[in-house]
PQR file with spaces between the fields and no chain letter, atoms N, CA, C, O and H, PARSE charges and radii, in Angstrom:
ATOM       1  N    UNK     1     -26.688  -25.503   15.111 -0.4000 1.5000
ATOM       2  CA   UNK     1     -25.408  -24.903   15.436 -0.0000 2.0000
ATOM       3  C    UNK     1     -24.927  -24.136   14.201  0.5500 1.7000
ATOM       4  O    UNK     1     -25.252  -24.569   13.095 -0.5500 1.4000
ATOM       5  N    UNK     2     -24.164  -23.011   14.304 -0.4000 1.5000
ATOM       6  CA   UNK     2     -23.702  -22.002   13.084 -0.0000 2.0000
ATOM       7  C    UNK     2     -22.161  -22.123   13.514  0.5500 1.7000
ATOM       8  O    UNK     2     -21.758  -22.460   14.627 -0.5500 1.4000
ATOM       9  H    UNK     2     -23.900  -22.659   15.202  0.4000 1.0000
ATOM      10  N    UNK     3     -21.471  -21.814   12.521 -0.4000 1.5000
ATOM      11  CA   UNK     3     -20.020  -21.882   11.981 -0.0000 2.0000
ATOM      12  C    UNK     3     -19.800  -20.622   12.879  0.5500 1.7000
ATOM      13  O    UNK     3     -20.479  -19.634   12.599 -0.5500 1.4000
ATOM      14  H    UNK     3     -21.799  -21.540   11.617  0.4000 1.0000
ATOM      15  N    UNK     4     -18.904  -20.543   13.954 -0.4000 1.5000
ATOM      16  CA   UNK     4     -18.576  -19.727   15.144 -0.0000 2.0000
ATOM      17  C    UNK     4     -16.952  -18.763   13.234  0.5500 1.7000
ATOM      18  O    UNK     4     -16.213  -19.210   12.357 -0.5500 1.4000
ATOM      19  H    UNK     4     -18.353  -21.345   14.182  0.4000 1.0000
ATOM      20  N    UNK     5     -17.315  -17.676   13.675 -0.4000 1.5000
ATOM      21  CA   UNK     5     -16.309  -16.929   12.656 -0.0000 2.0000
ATOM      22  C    UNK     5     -15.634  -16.174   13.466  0.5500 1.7000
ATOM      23  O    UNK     5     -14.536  -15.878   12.996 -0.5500 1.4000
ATOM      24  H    UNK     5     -17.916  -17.313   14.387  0.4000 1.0000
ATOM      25  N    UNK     6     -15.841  -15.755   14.463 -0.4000 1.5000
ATOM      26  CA   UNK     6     -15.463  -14.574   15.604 -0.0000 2.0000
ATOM      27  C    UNK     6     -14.241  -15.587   15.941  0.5500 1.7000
ATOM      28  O    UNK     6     -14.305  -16.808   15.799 -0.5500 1.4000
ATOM      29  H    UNK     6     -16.733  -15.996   14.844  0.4000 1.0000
ATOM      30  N    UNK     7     -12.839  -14.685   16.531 -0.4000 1.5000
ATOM      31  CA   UNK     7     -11.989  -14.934   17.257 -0.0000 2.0000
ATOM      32  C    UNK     7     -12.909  -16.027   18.505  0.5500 1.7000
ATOM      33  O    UNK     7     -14.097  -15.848   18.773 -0.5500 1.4000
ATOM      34  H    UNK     7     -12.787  -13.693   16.647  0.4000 1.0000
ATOM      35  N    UNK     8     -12.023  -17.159   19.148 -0.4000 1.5000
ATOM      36  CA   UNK     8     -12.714  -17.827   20.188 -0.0000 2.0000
ATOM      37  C    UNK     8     -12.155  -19.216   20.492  0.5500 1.7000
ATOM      38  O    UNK     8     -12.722  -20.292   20.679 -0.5500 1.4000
ATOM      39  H    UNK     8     -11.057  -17.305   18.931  0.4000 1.0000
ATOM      40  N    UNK     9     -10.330  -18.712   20.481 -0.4000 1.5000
ATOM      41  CA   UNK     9      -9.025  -19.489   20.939 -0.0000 2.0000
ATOM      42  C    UNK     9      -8.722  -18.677   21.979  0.5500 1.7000
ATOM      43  O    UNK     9      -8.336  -17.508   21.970 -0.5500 1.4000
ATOM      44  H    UNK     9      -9.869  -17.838   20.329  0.4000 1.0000
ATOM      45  N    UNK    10      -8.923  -19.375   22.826 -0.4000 1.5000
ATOM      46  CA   UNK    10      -8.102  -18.777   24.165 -0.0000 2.0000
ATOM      47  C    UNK    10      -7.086  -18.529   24.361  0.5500 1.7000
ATOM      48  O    UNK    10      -6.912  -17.607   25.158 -0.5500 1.4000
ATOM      49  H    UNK    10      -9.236  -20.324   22.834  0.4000 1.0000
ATOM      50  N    UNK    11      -5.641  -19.318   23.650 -0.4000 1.5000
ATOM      51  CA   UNK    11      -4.387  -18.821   23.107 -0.0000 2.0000
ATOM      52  C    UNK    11      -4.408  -18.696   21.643  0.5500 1.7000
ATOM      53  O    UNK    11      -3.650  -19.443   21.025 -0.5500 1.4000
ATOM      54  H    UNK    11      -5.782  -20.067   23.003  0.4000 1.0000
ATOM      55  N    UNK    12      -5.096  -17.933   21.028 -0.4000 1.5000
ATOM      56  CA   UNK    12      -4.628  -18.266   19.246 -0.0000 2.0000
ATOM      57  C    UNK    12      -3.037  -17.924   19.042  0.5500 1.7000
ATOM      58  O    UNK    12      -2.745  -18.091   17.858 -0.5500 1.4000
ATOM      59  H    UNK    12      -5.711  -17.325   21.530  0.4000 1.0000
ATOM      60  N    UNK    13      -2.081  -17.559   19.715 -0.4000 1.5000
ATOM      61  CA   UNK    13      -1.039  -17.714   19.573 -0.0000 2.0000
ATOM      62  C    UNK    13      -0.242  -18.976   19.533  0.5500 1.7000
ATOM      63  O    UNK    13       0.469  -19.521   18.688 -0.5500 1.4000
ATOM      64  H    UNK    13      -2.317  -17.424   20.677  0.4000 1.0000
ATOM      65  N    UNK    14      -0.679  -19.284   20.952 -0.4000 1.5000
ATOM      66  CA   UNK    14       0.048  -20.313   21.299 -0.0000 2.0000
ATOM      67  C    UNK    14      -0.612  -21.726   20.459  0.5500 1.7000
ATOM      68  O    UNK    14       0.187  -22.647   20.287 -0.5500 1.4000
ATOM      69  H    UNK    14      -1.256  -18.841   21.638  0.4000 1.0000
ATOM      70  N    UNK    15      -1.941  -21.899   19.974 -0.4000 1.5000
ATOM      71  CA   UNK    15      -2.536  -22.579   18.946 -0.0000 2.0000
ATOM      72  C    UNK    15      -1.425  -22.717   17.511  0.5500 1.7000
ATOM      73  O    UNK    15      -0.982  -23.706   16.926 -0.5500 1.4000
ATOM      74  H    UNK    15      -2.591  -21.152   20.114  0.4000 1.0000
ATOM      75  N    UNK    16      -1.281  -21.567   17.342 -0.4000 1.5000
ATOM      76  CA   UNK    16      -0.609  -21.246   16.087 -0.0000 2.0000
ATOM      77  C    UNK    16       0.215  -21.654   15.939  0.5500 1.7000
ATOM      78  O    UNK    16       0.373  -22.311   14.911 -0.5500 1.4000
ATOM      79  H    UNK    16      -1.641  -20.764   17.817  0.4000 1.0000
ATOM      80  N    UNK    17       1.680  -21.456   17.274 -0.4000 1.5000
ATOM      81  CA   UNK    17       2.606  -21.719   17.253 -0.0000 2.0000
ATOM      82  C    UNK    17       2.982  -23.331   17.474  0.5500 1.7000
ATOM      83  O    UNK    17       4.064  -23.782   17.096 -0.5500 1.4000
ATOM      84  H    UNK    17       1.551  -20.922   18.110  0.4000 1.0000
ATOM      85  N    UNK    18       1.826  -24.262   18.220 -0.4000 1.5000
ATOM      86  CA   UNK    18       1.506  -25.813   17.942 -0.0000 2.0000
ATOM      87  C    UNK    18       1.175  -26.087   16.692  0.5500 1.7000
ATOM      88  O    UNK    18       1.500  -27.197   16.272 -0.5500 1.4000
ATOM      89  H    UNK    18       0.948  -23.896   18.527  0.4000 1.0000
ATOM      90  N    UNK    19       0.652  -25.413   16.040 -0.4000 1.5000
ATOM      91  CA   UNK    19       0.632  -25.847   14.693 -0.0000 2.0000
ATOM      92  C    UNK    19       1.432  -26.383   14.048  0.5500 1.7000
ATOM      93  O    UNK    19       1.633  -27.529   13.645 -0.5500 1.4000
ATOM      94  H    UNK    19       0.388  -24.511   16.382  0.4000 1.0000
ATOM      95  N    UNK    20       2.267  -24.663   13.919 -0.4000 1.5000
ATOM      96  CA   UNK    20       3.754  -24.658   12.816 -0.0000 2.0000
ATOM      97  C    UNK    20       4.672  -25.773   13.766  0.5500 1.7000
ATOM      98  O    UNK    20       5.156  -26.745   13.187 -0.5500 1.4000
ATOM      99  H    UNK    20       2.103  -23.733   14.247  0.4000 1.0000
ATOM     100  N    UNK    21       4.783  -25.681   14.513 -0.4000 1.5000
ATOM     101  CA   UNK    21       5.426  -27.076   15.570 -0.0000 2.0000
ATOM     102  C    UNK    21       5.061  -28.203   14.792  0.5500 1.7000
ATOM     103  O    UNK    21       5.859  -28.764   14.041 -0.5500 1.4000
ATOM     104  H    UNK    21       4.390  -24.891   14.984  0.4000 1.0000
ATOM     105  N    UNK    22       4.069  -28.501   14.919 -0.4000 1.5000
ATOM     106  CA   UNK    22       3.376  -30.206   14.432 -0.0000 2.0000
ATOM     107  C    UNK    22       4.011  -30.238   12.657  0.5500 1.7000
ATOM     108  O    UNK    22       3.975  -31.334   12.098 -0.5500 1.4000
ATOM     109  H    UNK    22       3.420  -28.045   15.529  0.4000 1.0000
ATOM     110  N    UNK    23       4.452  -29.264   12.024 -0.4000 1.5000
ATOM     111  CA   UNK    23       4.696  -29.431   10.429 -0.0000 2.0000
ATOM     112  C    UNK    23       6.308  -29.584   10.505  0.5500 1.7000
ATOM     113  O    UNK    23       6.741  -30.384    9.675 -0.5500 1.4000
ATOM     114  H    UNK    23       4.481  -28.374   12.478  0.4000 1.0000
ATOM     115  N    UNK    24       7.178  -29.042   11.247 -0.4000 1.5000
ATOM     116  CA   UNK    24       8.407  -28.853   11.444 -0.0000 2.0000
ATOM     117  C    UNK    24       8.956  -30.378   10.968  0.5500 1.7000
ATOM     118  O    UNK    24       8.339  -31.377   11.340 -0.5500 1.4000
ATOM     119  H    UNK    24       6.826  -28.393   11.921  0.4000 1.0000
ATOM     120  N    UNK    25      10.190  -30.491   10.098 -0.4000 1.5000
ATOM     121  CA   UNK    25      11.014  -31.665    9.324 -0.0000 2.0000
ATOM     122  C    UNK    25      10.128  -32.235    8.294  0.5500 1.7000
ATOM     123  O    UNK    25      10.575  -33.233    7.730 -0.5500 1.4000
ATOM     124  H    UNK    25      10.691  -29.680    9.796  0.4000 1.0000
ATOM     125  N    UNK    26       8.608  -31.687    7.815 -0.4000 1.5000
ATOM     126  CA   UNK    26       7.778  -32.632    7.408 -0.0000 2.0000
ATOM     127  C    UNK    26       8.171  -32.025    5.697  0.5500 1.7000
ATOM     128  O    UNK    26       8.606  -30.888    5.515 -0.5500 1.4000
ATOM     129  H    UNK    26       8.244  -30.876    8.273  0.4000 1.0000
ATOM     130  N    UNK    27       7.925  -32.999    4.581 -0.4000 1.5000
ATOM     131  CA   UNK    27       8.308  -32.359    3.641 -0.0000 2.0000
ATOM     132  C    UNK    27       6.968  -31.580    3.138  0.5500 1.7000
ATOM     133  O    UNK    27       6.130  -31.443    4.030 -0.5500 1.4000
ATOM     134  H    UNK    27       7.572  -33.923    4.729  0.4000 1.0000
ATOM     135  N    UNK    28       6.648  -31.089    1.966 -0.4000 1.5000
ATOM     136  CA   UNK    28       5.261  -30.803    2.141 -0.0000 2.0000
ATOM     137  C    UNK    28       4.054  -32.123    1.602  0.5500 1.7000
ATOM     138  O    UNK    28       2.823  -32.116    1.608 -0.5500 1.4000
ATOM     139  H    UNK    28       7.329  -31.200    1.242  0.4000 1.0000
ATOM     140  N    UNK    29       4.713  -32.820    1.314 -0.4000 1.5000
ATOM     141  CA   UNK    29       3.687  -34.036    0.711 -0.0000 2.0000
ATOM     142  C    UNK    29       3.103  -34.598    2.330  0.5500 1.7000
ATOM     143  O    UNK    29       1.967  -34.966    2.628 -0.5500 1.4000
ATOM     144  H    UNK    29       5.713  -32.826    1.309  0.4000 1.0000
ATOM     145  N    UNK    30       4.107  -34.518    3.038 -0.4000 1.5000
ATOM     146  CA   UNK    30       3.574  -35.031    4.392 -0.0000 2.0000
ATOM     147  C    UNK    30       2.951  -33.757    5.238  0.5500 1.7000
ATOM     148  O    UNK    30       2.272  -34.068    6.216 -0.5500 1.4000
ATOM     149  H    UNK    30       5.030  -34.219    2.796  0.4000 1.0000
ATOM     150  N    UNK    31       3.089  -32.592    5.003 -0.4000 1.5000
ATOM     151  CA   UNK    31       2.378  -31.909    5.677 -0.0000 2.0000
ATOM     152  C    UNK    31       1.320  -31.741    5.005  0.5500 1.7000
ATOM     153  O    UNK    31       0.697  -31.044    5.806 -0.5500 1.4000
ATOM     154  H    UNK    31       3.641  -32.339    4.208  0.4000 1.0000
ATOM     155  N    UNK    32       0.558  -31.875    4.012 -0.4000 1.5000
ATOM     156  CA   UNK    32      -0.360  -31.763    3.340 -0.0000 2.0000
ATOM     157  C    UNK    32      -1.212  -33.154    3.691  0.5500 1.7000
ATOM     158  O    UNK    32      -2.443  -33.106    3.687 -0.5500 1.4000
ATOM     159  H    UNK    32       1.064  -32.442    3.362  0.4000 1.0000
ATOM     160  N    UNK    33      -0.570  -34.285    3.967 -0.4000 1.5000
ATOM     161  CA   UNK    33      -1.932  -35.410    4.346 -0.0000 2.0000
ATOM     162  C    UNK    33      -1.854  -35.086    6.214  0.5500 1.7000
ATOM     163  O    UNK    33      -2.933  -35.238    6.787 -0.5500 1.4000
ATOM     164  H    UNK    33       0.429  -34.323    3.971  0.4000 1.0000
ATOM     165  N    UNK    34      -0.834  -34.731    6.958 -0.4000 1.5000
ATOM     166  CA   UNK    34      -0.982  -34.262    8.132 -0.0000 2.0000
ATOM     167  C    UNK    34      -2.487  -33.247    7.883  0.5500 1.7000
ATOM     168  O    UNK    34      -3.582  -33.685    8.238 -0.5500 1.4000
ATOM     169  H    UNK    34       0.042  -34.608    6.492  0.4000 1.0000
ATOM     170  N    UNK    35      -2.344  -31.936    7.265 -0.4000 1.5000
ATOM     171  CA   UNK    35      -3.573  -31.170    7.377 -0.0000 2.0000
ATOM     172  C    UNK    35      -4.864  -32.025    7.366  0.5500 1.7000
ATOM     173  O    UNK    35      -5.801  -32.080    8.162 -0.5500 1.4000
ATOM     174  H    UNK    35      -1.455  -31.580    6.976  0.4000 1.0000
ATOM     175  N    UNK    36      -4.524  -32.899    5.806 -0.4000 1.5000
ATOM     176  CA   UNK    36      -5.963  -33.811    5.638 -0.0000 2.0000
ATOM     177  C    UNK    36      -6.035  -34.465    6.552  0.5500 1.7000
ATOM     178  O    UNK    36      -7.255  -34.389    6.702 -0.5500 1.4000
ATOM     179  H    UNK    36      -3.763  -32.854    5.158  0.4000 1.0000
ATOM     180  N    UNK    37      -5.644  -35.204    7.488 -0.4000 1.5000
ATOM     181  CA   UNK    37      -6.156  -35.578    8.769 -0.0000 2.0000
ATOM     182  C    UNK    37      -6.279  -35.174    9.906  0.5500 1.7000
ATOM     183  O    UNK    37      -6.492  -35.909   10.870 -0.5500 1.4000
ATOM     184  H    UNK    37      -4.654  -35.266    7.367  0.4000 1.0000
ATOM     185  N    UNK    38      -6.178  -34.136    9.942 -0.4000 1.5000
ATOM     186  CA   UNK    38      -6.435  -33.225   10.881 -0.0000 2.0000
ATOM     187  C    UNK    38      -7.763  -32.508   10.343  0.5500 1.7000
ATOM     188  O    UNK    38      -8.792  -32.744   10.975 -0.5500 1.4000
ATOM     189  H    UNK    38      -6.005  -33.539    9.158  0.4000 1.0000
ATOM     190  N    UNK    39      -7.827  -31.772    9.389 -0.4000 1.5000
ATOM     191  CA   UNK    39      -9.422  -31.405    8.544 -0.0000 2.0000
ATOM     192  C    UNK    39     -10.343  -32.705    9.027  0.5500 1.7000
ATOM     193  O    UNK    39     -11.325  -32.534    9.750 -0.5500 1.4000
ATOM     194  H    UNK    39      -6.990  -31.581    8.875  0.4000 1.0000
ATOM     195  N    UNK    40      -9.996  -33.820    8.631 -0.4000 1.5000
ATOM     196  CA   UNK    40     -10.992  -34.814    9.246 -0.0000 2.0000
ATOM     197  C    UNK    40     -11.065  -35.394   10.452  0.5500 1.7000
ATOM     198  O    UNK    40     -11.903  -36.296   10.453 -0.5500 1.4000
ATOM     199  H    UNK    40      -9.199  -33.959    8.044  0.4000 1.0000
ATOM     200  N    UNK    41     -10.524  -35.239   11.478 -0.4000 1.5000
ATOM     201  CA   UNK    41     -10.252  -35.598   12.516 -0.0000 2.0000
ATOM     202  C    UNK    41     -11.427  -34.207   13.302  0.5500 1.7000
ATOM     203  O    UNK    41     -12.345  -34.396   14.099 -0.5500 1.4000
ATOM     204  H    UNK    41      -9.843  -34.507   11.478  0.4000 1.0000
ATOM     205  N    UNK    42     -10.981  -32.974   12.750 -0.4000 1.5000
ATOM     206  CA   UNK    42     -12.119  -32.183   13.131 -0.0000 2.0000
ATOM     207  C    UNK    42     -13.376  -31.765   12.693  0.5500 1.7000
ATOM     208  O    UNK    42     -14.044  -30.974   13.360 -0.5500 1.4000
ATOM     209  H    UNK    42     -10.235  -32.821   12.102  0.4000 1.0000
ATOM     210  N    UNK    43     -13.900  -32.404   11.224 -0.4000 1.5000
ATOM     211  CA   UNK    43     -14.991  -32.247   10.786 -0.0000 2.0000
ATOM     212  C    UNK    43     -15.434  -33.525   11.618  0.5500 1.7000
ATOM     213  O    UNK    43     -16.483  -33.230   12.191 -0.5500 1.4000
ATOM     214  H    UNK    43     -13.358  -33.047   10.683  0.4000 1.0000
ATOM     215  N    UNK    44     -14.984  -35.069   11.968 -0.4000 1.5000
ATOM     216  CA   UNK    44     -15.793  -35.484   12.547 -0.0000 2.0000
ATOM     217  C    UNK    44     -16.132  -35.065   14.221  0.5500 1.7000
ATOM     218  O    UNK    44     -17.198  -35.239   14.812 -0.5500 1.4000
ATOM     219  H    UNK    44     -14.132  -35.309   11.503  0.4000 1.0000
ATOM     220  N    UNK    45     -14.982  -34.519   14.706 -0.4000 1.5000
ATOM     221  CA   UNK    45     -15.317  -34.529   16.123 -0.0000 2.0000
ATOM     222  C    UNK    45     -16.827  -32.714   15.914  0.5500 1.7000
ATOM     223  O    UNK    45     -17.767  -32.345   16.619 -0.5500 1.4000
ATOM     224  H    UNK    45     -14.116  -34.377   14.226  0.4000 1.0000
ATOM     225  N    UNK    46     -16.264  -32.223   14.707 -0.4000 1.5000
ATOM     226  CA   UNK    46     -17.980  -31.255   14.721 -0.0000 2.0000
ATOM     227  C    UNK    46     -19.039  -32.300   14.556  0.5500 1.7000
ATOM     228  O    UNK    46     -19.632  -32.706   15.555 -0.5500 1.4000
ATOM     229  H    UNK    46     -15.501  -32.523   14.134  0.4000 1.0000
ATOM     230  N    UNK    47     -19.320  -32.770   13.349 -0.4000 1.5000
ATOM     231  CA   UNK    47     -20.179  -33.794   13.090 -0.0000 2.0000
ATOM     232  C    UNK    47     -21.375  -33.076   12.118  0.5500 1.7000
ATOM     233  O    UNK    47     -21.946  -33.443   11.091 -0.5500 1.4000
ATOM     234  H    UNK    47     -18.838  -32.440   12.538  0.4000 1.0000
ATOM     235  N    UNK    48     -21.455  -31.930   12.927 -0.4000 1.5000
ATOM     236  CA   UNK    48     -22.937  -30.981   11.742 -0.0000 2.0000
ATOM     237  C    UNK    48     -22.659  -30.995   10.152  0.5500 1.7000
ATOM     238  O    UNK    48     -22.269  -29.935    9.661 -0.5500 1.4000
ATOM     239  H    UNK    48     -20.991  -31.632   13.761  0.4000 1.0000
ATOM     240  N    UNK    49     -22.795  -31.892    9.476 -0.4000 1.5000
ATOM     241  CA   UNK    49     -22.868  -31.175    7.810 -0.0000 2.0000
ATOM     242  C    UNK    49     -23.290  -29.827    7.620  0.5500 1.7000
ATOM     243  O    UNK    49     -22.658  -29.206    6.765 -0.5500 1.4000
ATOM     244  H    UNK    49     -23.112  -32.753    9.874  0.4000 1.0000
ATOM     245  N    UNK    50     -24.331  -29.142    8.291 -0.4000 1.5000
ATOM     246  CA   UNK    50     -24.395  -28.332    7.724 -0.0000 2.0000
ATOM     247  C    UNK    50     -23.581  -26.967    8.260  0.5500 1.7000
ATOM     248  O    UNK    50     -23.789  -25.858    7.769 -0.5500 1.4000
ATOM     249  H    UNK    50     -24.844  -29.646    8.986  0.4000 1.0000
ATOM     250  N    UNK    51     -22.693  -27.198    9.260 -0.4000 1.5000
ATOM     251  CA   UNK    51     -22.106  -25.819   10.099 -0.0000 2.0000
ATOM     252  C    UNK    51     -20.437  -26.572    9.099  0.5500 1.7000
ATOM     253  O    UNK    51     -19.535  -25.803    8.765 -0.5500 1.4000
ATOM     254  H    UNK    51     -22.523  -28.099    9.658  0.4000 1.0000
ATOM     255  N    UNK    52     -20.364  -28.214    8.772 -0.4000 1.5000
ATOM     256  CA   UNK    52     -19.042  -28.213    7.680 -0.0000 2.0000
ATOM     257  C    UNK    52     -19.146  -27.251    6.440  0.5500 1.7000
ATOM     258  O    UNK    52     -18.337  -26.492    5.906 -0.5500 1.4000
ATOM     259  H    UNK    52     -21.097  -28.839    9.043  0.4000 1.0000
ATOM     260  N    UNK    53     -20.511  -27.593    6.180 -0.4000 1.5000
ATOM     261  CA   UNK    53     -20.553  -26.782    4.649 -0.0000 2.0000
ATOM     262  C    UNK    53     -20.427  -25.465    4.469  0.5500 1.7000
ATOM     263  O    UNK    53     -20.008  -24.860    3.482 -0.5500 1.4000
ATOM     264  H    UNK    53     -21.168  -28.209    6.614  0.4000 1.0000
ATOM     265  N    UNK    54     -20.939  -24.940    5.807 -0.4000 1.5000
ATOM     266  CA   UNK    54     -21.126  -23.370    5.999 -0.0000 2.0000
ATOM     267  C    UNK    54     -19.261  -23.209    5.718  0.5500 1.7000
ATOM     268  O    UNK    54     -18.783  -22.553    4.793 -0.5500 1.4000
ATOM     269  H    UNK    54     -21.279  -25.432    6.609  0.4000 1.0000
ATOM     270  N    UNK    55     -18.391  -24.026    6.825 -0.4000 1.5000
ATOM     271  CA   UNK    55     -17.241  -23.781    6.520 -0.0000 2.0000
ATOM     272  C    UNK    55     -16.965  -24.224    5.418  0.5500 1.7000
ATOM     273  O    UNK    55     -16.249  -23.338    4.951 -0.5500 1.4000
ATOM     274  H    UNK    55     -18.779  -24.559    7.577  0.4000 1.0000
ATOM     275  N    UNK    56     -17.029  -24.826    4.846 -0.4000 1.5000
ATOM     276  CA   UNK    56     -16.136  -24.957    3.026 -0.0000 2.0000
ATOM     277  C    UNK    56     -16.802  -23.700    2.157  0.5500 1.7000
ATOM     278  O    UNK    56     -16.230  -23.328    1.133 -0.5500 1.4000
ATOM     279  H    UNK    56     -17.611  -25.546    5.225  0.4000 1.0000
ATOM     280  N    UNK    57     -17.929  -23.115    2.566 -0.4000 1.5000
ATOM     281  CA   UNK    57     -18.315  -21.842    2.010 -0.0000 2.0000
ATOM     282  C    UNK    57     -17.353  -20.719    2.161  0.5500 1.7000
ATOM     283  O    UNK    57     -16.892  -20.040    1.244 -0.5500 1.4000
ATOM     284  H    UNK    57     -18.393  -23.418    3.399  0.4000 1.0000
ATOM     285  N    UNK    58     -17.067  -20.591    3.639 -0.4000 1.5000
ATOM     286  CA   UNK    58     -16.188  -19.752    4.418 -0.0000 2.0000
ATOM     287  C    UNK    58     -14.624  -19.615    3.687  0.5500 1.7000
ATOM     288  O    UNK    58     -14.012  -18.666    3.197 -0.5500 1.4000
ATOM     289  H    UNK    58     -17.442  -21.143    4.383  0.4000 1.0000
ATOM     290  N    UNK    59     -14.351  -20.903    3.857 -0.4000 1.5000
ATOM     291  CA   UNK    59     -12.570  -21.381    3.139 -0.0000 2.0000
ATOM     292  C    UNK    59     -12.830  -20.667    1.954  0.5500 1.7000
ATOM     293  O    UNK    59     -12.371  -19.525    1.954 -0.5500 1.4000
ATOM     294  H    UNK    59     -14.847  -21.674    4.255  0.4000 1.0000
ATOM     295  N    UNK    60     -13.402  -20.999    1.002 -0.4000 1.5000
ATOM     296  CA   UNK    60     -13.571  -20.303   -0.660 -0.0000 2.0000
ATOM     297  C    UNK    60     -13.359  -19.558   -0.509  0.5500 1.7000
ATOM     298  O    UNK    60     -12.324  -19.472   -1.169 -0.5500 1.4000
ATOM     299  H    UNK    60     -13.775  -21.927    1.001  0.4000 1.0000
ATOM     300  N    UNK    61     -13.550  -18.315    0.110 -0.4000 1.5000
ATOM     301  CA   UNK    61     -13.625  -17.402    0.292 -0.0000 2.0000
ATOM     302  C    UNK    61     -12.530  -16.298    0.621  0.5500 1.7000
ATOM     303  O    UNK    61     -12.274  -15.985    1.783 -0.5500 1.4000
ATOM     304  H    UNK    61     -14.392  -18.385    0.647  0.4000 1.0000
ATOM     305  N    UNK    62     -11.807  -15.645   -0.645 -0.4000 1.5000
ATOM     306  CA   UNK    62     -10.759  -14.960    0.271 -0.0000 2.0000
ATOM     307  C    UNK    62     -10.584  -14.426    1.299  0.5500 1.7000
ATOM     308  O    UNK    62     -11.671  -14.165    1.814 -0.5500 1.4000
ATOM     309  H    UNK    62     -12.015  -15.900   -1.589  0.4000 1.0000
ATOM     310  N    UNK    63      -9.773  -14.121    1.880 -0.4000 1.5000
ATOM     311  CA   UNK    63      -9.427  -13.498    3.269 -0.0000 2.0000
ATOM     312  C    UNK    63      -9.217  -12.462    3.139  0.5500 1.7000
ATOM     313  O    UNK    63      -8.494  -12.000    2.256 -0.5500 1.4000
ATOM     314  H    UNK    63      -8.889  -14.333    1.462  0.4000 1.0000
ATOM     315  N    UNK    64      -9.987  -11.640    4.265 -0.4000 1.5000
ATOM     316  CA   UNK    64     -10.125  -10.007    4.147 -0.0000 2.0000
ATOM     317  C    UNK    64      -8.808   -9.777    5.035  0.5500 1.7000
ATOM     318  O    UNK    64      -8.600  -10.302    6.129 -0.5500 1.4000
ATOM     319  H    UNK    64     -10.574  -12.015    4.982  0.4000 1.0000
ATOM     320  N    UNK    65      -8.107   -9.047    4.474 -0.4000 1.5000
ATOM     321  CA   UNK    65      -6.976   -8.144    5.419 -0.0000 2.0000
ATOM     322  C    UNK    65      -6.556   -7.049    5.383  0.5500 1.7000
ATOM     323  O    UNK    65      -6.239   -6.415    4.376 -0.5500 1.4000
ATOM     324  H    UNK    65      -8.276   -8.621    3.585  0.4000 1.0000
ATOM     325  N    UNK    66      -6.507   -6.682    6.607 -0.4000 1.5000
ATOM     326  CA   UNK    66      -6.798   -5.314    7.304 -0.0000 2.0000
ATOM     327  C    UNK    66      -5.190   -4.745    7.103  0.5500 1.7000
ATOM     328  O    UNK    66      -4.133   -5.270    7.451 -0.5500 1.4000
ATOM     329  H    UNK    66      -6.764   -7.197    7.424  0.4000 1.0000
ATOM     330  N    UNK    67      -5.464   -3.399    6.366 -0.4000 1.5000
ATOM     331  CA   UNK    67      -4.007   -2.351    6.041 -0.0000 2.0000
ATOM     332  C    UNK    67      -4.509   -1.591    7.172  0.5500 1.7000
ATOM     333  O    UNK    67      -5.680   -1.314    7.433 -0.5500 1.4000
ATOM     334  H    UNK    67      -6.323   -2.972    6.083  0.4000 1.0000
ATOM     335  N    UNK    68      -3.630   -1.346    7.696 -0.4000 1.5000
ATOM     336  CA   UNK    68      -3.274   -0.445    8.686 -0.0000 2.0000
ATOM     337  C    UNK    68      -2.802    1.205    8.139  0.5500 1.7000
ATOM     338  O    UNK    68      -1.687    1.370    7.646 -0.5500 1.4000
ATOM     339  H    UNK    68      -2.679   -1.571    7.485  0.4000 1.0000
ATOM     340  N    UNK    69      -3.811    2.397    8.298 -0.4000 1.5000
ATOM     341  CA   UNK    69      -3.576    3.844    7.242 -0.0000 2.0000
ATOM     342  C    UNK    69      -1.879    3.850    7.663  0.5500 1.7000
ATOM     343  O    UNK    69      -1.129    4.705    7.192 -0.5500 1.4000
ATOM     344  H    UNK    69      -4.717    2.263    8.699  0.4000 1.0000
């Protein structure tokens, strides 16, 4: 299995907007072990070490963003 990079949320909006939902009143010490269990909650339900590692390659990695001319 390979680290899927392509868009491939059927709502990435509405994903998004559950997100920022789930952090709401949290201070950041608690939204920061919220993430960490959530990071692990979904590296185990992947399970592949090697499609995790591909992603911790990926994360390093700055984020390309697109200027609009």
């Amino acid at each position: 299995m390979a680290l899927v990079t392509t868009p491939n949320l059927r709502d990435p909006d509405g994903f998004y907007e559950a997100l920022m939902e789930l952090h709401e009143g949290l201070s950041p010490e608690e939204s920061a072990a919220l993430n960490a269990r959530l990071v692990l909650l979904l590296a185990n339900h992947i399970g592949d070490e090697a499609v995790l590692e591909e992603a911790f390659r990926a994360a390093r990695r700055p984020a390309l963003v697109q200027h609009s001319p």
